[in-house]
N, C-alpha and C positions, 0 to 999 in steps of 0.2 A: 697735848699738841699745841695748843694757842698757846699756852704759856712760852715754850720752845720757839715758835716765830714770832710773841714780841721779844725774845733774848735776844736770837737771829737779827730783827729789826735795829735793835739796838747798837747794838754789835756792827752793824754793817751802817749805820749812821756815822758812828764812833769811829769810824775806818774812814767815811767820808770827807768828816771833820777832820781827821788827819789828814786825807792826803791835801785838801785845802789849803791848810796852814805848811803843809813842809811845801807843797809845789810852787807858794807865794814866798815864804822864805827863799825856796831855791832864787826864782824870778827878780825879787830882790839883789838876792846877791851877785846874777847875773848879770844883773844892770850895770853894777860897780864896775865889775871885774870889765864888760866893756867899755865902761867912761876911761879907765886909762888907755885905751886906743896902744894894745899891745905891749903896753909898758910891763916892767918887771910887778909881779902883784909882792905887795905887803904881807907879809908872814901871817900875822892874823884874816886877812882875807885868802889866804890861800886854805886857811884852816876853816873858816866859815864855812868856803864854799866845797871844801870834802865833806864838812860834817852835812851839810845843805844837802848836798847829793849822797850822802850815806841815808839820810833819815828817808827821802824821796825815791831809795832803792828799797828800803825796807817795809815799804806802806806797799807799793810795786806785788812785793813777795807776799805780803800776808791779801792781797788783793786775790794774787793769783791763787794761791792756796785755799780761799774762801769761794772761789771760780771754777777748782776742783769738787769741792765739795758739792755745791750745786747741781752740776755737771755729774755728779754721780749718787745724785740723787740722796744726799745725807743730811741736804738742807730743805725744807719745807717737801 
């Protein structure tokens, strides 16, 4: 079992570390996207900022899924 929640520990660091960097990513490219004060966005920023928000829906999901698991008792 200790071996299992340092994996867990791990595991759920490596999740933290991501949502980090995708939610500063996103924050970044937010910022852009308002500096042009509703202007048309640039093709490559509009691609940024899906991928920004894809990667910060997918951290979202494996969050939540790791929040199930807990929650029913399959984690520690």
């Amino acid at each position: 079992m200790p071996d299992k929640r340092r994996t867990w520990r791990e595991q759920e660091q490596r999740l933290v570390e991501r949502w980090n960097a995708a939610a500063e990513r996103y924050r970044v490219v937010q910022a852009e996207v308002s500096q042009l004060n509703g202007g048309a966005l640039p093709e490559d920023l509009k691609l940024r900022e899906m991928t920004a928000r894809a990667e910060v829906d997918a951290v979202r999901r494996e969050v939540a899924r790791l929040k199930v698991e807990f929650n029913s008792g399959k984690r520690y």
